[in-house]
C-alpha positions, 0 to 999 in steps of 0.5 A: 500500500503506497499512501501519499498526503500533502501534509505531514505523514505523521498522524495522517493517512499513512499512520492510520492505515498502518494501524489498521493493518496492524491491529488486524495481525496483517504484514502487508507493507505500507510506504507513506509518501508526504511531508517528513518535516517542517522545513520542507513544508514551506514555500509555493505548493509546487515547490513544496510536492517537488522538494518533498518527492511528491510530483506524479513521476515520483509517486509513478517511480516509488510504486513502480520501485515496490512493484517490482521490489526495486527498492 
């Protein structure tokens, strides 16, 4: 599962599903793409997706990365 916010991935979308998938007994693997800090969340909206890794192409790289266990 490959969960992507535009905001910080901690307490967000991520931590929740992992949570789930954790009191459920599951080992499904979850990587959560977003925001890893506060310094990378300044700047114009644009600026902050490609400084944090989160255009299209990134999001396309990382799940085709998992996909095919190239990570």
């Amino acid at each position: 599962i490959v969960t992507v916010e535009d905001h910080s991935i901690y307490g967000g979308l991520g931590s929740i599903v992992s949570e789930i998938i954790a009191r459920h007994g599951s080992s499904i693997p979850v990587t959560c793409m977003g925001l890893k800090g506060f310094a990378e969340g300044y700047g114009s909206y644009e600026d902050v997706k490609k400084r944090n890794g989160l255009g299209k192409s990134d999001i396309f790289e990382m799940t085709m990365r998992l996909a095919t266990g190239a990570m």
